[in-house]
mmCIF file of the N, C-alpha and C atoms, coordinates in Angstrom:
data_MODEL
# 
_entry.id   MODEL 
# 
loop_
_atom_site.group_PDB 
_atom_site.id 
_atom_site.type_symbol 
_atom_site.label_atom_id 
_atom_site.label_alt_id 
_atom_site.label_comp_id 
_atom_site.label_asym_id 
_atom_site.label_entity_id 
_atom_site.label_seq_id 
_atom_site.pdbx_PDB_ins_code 
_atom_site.Cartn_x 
_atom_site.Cartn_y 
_atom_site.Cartn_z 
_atom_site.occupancy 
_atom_site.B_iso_or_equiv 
_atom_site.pdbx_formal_charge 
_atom_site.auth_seq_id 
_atom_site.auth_comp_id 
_atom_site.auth_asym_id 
_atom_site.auth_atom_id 
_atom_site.pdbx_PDB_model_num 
ATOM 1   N N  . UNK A 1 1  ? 12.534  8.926   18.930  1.00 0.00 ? 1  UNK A N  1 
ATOM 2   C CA . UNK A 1 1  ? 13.216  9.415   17.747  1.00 0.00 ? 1  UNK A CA 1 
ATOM 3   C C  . UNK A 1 1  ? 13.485  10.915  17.891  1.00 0.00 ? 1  UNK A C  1 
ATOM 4   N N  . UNK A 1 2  ? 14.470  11.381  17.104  1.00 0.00 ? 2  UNK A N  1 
ATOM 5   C CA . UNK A 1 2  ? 14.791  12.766  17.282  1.00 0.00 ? 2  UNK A CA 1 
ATOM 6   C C  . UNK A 1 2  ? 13.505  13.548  16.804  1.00 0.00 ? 2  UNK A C  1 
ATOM 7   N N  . UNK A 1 3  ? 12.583  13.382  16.123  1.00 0.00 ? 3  UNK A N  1 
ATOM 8   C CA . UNK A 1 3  ? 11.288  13.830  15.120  1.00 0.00 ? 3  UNK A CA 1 
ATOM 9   C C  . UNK A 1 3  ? 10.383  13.710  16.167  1.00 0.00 ? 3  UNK A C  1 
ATOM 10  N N  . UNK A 1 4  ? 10.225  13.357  17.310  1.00 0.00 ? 4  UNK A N  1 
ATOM 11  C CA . UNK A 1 4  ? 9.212   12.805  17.733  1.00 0.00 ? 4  UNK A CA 1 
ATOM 12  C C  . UNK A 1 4  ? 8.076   11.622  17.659  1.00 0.00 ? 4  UNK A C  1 
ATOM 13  N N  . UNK A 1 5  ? 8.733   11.205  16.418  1.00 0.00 ? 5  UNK A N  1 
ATOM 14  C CA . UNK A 1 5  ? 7.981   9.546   15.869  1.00 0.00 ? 5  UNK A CA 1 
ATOM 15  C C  . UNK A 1 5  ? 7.864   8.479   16.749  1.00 0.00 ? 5  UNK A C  1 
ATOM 16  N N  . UNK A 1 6  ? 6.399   8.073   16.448  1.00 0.00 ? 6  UNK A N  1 
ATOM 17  C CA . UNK A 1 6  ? 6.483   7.483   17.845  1.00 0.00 ? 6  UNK A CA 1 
ATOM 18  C C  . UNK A 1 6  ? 6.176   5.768   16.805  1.00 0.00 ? 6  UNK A C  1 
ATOM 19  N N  . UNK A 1 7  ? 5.324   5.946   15.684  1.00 0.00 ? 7  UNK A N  1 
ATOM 20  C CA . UNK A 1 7  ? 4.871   5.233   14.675  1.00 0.00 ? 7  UNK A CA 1 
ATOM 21  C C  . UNK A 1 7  ? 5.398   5.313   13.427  1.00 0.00 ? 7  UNK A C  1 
ATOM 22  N N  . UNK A 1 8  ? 5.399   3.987   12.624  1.00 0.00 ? 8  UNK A N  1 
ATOM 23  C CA . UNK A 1 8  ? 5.632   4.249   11.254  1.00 0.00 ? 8  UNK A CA 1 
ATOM 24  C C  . UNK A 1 8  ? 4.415   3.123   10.541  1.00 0.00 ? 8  UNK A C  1 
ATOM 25  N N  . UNK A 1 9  ? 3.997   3.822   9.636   1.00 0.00 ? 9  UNK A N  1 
ATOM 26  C CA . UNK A 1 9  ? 3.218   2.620   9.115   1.00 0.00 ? 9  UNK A CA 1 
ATOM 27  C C  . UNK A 1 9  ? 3.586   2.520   7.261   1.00 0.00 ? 9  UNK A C  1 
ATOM 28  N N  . UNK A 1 10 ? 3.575   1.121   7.331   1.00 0.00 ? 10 UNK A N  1 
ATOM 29  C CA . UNK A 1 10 ? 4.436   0.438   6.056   1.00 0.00 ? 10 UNK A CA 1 
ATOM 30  C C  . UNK A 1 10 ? 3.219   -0.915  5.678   1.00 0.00 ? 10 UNK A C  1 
ATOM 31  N N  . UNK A 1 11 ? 3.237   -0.873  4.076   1.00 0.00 ? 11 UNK A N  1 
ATOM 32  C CA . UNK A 1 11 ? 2.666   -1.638  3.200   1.00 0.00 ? 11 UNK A CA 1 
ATOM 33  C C  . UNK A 1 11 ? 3.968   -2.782  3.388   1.00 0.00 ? 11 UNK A C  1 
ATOM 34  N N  . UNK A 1 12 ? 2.955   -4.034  3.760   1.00 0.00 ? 12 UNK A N  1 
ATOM 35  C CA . UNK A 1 12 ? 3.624   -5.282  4.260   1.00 0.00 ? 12 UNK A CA 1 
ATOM 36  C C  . UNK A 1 12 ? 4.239   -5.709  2.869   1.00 0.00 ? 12 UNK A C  1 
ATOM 37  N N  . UNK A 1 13 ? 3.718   -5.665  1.758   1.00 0.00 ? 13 UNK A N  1 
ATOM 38  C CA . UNK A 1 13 ? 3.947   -6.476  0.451   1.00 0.00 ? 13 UNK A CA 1 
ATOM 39  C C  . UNK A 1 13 ? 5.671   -6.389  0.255   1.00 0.00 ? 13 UNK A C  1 
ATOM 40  N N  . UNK A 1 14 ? 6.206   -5.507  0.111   1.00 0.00 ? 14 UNK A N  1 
ATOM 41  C CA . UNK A 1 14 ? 7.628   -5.739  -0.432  1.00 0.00 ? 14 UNK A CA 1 
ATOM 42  C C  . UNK A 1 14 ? 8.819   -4.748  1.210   1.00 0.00 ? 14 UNK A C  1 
ATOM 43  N N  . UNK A 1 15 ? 7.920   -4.713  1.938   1.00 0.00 ? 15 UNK A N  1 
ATOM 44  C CA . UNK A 1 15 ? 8.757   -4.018  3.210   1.00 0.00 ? 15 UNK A CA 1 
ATOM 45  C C  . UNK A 1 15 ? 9.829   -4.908  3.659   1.00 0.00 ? 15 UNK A C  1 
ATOM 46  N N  . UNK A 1 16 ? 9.777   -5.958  3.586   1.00 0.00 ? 16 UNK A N  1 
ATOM 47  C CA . UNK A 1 16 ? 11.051  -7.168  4.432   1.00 0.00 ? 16 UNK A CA 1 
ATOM 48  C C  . UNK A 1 16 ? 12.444  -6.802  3.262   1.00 0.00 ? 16 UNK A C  1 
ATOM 49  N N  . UNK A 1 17 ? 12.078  -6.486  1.947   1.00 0.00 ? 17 UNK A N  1 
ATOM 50  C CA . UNK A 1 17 ? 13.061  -6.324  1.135   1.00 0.00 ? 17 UNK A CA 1 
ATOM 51  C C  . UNK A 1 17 ? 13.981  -5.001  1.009   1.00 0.00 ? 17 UNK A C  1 
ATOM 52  N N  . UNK A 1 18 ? 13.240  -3.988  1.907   1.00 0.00 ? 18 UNK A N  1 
ATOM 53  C CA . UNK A 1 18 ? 13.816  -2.515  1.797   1.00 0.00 ? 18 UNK A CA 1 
ATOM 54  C C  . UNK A 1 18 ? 14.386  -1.805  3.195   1.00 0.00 ? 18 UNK A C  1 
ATOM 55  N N  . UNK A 1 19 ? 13.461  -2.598  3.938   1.00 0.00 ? 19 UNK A N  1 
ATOM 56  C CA . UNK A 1 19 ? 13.492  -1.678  5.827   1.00 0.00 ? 19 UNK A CA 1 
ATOM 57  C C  . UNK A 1 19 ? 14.354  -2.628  6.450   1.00 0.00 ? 19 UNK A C  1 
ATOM 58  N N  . UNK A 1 20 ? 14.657  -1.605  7.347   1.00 0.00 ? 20 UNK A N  1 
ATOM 59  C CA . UNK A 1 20 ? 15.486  -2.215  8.341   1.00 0.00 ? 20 UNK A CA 1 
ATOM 60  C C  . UNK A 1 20 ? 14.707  -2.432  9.791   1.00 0.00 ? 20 UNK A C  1 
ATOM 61  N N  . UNK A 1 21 ? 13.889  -2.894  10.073  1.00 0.00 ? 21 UNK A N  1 
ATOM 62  C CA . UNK A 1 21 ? 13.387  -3.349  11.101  1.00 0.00 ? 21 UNK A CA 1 
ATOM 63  C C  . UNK A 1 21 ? 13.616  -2.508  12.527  1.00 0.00 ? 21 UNK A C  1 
ATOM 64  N N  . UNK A 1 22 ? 14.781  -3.310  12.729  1.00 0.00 ? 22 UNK A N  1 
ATOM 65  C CA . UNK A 1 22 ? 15.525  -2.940  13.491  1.00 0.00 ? 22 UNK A CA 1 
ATOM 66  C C  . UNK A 1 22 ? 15.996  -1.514  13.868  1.00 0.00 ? 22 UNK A C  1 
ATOM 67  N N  . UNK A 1 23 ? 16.116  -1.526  13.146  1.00 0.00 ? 23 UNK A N  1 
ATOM 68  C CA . UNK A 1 23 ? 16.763  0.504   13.012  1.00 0.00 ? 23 UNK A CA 1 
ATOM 69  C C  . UNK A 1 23 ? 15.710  0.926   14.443  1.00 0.00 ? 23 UNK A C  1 
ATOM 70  N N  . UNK A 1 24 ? 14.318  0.806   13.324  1.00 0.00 ? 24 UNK A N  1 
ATOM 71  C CA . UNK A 1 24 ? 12.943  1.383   13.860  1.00 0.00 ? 24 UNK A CA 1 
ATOM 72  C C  . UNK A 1 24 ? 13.130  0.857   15.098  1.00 0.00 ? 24 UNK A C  1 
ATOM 73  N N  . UNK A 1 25 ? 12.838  -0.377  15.814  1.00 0.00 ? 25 UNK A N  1 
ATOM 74  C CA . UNK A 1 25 ? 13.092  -0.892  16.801  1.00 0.00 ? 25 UNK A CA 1 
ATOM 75  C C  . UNK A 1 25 ? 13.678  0.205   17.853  1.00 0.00 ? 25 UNK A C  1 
ATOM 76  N N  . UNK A 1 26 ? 15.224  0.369   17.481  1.00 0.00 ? 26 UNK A N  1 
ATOM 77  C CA . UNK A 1 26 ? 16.507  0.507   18.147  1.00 0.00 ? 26 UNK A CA 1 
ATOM 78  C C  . UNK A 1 26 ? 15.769  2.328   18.765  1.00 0.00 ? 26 UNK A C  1 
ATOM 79  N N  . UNK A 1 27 ? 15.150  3.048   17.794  1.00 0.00 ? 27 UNK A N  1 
ATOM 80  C CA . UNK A 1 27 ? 14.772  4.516   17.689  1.00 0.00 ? 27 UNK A CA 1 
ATOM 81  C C  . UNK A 1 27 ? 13.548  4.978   18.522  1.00 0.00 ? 27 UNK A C  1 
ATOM 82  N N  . UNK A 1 28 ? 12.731  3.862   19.147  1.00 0.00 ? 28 UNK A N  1 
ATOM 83  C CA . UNK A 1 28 ? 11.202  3.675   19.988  1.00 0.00 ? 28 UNK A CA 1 
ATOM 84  C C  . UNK A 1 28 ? 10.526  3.796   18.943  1.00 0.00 ? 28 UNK A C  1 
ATOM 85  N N  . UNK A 1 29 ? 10.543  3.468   17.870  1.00 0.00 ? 29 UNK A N  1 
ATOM 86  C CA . UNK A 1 29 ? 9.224   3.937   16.880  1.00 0.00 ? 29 UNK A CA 1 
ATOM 87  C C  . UNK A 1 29 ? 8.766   2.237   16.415  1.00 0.00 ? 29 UNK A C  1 
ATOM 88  N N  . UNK A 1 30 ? 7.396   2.010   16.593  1.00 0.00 ? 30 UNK A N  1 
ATOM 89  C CA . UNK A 1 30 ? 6.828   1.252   16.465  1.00 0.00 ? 30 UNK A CA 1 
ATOM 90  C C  . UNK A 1 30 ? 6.186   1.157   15.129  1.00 0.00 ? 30 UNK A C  1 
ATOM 91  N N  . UNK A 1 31 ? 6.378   0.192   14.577  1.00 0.00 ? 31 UNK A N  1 
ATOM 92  C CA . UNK A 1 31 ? 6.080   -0.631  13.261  1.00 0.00 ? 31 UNK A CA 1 
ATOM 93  C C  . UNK A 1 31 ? 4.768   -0.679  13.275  1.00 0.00 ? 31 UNK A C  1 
ATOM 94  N N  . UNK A 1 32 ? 3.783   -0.368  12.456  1.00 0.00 ? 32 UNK A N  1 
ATOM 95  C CA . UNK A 1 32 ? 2.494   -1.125  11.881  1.00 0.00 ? 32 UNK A CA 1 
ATOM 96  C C  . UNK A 1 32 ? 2.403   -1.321  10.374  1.00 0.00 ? 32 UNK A C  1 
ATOM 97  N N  . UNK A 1 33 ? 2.183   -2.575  10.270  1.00 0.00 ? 33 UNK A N  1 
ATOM 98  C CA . UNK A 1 33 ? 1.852   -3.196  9.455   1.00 0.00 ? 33 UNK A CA 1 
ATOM 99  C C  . UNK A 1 33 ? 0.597   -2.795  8.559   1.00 0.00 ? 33 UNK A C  1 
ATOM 100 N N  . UNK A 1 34 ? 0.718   -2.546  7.333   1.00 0.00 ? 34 UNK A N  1 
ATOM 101 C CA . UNK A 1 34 ? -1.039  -2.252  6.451   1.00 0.00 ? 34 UNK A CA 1 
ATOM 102 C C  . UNK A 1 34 ? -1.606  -3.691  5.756   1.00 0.00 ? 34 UNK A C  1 
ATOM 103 N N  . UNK A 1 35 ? -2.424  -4.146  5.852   1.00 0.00 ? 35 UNK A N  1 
ATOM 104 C CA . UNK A 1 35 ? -2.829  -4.913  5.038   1.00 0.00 ? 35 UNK A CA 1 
ATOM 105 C C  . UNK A 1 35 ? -3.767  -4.875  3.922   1.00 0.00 ? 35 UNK A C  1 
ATOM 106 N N  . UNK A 1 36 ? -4.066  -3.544  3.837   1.00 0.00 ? 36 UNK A N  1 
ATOM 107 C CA . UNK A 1 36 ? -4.825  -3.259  2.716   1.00 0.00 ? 36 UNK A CA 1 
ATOM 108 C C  . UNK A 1 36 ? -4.801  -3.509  1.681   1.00 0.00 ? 36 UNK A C  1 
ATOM 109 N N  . UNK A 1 37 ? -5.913  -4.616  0.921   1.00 0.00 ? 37 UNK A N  1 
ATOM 110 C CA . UNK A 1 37 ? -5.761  -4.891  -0.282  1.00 0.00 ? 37 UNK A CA 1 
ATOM 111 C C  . UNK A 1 37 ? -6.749  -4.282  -1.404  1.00 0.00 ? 37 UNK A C  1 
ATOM 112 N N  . UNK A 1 38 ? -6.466  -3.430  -2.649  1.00 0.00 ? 38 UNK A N  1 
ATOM 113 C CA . UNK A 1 38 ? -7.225  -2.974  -3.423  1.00 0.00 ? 38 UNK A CA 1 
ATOM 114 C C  . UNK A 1 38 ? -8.249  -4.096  -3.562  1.00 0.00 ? 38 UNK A C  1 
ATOM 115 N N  . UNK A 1 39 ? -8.990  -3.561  -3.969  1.00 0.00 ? 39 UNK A N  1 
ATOM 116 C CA . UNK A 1 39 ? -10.253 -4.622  -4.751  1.00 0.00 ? 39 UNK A CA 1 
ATOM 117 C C  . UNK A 1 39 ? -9.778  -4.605  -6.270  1.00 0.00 ? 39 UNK A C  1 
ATOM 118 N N  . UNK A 1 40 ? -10.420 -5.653  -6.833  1.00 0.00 ? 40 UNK A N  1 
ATOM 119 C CA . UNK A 1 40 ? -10.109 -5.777  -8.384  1.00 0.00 ? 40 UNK A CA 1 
ATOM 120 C C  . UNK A 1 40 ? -10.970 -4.643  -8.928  1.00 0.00 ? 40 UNK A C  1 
ATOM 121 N N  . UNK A 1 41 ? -9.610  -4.172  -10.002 1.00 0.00 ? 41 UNK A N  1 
ATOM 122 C CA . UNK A 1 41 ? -10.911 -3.012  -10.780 1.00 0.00 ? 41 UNK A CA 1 
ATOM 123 C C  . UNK A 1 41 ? -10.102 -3.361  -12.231 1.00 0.00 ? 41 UNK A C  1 
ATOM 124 N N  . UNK A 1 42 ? -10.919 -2.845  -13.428 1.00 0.00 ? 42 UNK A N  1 
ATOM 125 C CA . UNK A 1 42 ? -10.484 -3.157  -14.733 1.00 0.00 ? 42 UNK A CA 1 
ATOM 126 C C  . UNK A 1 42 ? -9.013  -2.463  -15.237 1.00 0.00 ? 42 UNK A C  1 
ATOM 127 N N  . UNK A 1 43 ? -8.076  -3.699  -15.994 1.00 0.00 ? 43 UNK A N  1 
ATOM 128 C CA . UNK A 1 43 ? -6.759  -3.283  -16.193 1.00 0.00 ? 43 UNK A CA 1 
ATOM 129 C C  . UNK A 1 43 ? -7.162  -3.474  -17.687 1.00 0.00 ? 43 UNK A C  1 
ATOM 130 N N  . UNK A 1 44 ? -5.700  -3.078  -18.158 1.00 0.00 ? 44 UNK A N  1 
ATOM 131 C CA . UNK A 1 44 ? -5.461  -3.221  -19.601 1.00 0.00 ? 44 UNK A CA 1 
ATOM 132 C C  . UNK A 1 44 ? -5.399  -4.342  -20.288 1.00 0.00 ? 44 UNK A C  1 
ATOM 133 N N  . UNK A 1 45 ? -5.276  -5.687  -19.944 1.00 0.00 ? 45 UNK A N  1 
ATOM 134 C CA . UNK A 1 45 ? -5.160  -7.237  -20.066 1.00 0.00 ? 45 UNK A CA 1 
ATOM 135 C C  . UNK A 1 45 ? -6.237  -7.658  -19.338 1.00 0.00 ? 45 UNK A C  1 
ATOM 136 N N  . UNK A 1 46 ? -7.647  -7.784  -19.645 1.00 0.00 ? 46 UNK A N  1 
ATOM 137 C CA . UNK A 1 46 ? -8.462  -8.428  -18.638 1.00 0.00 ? 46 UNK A CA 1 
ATOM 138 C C  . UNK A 1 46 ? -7.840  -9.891  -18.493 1.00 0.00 ? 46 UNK A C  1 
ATOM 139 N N  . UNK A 1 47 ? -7.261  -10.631 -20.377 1.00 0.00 ? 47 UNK A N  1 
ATOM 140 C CA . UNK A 1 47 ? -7.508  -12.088 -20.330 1.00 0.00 ? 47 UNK A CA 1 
ATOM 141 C C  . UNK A 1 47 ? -5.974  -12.822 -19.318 1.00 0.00 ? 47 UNK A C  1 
ATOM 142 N N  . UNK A 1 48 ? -5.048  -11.578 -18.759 1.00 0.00 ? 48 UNK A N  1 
ATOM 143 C CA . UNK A 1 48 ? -4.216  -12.039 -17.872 1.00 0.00 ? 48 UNK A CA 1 
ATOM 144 C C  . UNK A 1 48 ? -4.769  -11.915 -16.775 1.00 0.00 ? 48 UNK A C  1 
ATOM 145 N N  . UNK A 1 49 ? -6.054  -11.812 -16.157 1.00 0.00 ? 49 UNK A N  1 
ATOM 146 C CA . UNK A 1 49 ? -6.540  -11.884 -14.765 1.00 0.00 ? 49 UNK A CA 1 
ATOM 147 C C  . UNK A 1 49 ? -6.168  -10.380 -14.460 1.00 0.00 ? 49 UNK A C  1 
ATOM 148 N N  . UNK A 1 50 ? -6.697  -10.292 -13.259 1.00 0.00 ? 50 UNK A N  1 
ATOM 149 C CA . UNK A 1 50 ? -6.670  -9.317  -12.275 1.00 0.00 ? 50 UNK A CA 1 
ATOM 150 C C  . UNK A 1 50 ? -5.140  -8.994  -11.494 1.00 0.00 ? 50 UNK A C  1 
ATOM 151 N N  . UNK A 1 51 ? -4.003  -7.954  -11.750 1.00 0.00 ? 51 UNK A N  1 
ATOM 152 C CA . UNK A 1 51 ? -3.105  -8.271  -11.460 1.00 0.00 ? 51 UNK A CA 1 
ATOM 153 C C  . UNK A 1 51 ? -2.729  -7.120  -10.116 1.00 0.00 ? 51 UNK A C  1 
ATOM 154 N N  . UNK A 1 52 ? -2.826  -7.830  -8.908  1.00 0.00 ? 52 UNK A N  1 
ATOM 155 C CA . UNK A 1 52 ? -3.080  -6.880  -7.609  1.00 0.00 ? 52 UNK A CA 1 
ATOM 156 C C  . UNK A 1 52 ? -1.478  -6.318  -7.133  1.00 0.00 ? 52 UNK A C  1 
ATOM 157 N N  . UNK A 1 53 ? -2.132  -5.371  -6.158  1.00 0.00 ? 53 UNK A N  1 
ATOM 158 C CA . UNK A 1 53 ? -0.466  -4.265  -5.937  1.00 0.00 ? 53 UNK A CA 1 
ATOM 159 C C  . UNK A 1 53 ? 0.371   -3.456  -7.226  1.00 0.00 ? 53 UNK A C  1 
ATOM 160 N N  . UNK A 1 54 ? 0.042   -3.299  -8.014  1.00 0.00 ? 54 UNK A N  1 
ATOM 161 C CA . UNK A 1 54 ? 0.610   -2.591  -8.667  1.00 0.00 ? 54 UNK A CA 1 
ATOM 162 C C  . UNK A 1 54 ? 0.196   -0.808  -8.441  1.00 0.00 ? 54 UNK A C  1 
ATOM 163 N N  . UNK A 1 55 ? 1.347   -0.125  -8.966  1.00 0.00 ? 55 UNK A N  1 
ATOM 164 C CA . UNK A 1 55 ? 1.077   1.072   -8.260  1.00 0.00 ? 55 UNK A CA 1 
ATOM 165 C C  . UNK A 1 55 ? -0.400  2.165   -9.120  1.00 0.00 ? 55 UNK A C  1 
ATOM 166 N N  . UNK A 1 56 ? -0.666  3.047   -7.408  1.00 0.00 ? 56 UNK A N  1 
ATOM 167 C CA . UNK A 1 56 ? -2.127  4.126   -7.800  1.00 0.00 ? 56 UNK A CA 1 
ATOM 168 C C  . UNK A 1 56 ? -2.333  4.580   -9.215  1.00 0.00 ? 56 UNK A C  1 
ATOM 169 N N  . UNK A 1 57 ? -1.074  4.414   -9.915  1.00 0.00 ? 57 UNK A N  1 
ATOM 170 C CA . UNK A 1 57 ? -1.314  5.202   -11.227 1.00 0.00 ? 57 UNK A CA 1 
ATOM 171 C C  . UNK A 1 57 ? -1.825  3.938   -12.411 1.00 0.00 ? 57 UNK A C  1 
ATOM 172 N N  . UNK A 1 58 ? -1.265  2.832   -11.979 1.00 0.00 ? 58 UNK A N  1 
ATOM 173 C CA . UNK A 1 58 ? -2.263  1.982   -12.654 1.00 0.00 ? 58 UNK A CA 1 
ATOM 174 C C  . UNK A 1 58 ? -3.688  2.195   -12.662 1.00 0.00 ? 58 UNK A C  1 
ATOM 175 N N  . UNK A 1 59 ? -4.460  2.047   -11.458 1.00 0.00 ? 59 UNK A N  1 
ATOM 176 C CA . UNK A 1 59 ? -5.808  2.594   -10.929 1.00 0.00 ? 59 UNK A CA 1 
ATOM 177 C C  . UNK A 1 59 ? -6.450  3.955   -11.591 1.00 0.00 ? 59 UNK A C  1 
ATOM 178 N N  . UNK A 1 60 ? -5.757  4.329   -11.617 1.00 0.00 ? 60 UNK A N  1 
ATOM 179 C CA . UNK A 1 60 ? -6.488  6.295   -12.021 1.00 0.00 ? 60 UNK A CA 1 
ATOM 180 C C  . UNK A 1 60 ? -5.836  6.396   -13.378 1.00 0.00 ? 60 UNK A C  1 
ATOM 181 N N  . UNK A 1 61 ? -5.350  4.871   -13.900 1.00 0.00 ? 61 UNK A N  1 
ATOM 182 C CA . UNK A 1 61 ? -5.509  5.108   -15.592 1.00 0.00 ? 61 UNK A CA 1 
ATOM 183 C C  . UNK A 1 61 ? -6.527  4.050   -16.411 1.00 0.00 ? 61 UNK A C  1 
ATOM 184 N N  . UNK A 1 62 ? -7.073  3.161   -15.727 1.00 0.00 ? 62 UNK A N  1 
ATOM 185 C CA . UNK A 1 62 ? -7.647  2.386   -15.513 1.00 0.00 ? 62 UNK A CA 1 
ATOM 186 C C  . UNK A 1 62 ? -9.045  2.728   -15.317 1.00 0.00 ? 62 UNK A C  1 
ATOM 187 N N  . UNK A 1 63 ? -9.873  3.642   -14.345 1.00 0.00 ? 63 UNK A N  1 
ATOM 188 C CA . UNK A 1 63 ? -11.014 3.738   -13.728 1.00 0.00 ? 63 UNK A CA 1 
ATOM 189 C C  . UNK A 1 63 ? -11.551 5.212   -13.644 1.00 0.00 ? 63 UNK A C  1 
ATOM 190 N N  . UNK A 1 64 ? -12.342 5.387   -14.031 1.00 0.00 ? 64 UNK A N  1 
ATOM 191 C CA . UNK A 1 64 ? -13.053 6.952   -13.162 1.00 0.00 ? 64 UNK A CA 1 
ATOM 192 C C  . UNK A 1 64 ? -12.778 7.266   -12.391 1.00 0.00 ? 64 UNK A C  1 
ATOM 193 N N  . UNK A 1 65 ? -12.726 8.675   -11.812 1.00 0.00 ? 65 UNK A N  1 
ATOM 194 C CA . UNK A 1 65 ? -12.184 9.486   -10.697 1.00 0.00 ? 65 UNK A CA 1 
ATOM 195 C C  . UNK A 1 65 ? -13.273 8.704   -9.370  1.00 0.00 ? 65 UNK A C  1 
ATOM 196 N N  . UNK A 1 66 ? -14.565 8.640   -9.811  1.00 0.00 ? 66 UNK A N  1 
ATOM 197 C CA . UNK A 1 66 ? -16.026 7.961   -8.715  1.00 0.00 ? 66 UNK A CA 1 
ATOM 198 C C  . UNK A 1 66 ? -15.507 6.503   -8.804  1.00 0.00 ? 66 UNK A C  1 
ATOM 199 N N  . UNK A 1 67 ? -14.791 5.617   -9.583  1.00 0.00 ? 67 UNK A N  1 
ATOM 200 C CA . UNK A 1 67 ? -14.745 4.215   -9.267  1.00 0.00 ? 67 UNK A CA 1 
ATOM 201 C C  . UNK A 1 67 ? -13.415 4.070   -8.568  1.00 0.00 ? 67 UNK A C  1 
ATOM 202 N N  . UNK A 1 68 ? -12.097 5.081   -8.768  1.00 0.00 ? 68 UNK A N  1 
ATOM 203 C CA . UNK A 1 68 ? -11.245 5.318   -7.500  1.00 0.00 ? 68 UNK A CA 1 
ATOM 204 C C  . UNK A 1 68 ? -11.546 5.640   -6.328  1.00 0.00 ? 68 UNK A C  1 
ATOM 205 N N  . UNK A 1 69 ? -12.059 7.094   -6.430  1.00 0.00 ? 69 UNK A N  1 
ATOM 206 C CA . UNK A 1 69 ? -12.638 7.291   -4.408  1.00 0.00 ? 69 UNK A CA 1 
ATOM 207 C C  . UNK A 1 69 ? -13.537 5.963   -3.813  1.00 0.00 ? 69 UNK A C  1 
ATOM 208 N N  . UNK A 1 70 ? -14.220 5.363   -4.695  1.00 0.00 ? 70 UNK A N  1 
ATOM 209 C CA . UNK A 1 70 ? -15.154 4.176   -4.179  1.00 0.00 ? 70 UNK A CA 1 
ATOM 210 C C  . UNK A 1 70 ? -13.973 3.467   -4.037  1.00 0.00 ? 70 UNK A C  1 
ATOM 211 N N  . UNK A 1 71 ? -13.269 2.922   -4.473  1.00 0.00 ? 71 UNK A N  1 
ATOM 212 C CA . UNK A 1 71 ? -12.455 1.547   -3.802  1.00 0.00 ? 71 UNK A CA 1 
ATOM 213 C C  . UNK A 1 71 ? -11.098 2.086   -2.977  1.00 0.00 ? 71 UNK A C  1 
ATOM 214 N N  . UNK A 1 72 ? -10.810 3.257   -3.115  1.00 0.00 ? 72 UNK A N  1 
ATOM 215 C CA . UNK A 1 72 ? -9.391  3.420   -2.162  1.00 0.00 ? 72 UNK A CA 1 
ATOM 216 C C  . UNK A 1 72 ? -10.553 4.136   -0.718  1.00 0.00 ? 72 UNK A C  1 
ATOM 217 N N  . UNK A 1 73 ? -11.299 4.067   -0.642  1.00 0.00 ? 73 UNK A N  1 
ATOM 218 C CA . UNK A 1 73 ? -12.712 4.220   0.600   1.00 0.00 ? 73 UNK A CA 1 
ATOM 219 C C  . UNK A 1 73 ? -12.816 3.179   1.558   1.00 0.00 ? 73 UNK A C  1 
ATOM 220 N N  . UNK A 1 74 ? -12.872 1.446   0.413   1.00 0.00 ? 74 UNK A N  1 
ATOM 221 C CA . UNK A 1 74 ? -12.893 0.133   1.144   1.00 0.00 ? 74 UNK A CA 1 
ATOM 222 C C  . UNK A 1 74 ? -12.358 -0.072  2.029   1.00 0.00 ? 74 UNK A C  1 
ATOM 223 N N  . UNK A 1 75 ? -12.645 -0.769  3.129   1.00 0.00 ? 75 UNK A N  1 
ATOM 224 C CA . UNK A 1 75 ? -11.486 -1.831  4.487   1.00 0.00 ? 75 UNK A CA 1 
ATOM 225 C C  . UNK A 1 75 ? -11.178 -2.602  3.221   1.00 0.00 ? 75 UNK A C  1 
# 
């Protein structure tokens, strides 16, 4: 790549709908995949279940500053 990129790393969940694969491919920069999944932590609707991937600011409106660093810490 002109940047020197040799890597890109992308959250698998909604990436097939936005990236171009290929591009990356075509440029030498190699794709990795994240699979990181939050752990359940308390939302605003407990009695709709646990509702996962939604974005950090859900989390840090949701939880203590100590029950965020503990779970964005997890494999």
């Amino acid at each position: 790549s002109k940047l020197g990129v040799r890597e890109y790393y992308y959250g698998g969940t909604g990436a097939k709908a936005y990236m171009d694969f290929e591009k990356f491919r075509q440029s030498g920069i190699n794709l990795v995949e994240q699979n990181w999944a939050c752990a359940p932590y308390n939302q605003q609707h407990p009695q709709a279940g646990f509702l996962p991937n939604l974005s950090i600011i859900d989390l840090l409106a949701n939880e203590p500053t100590e029950t965020v660093q503990t779970i964005l810490k997890e494999e």
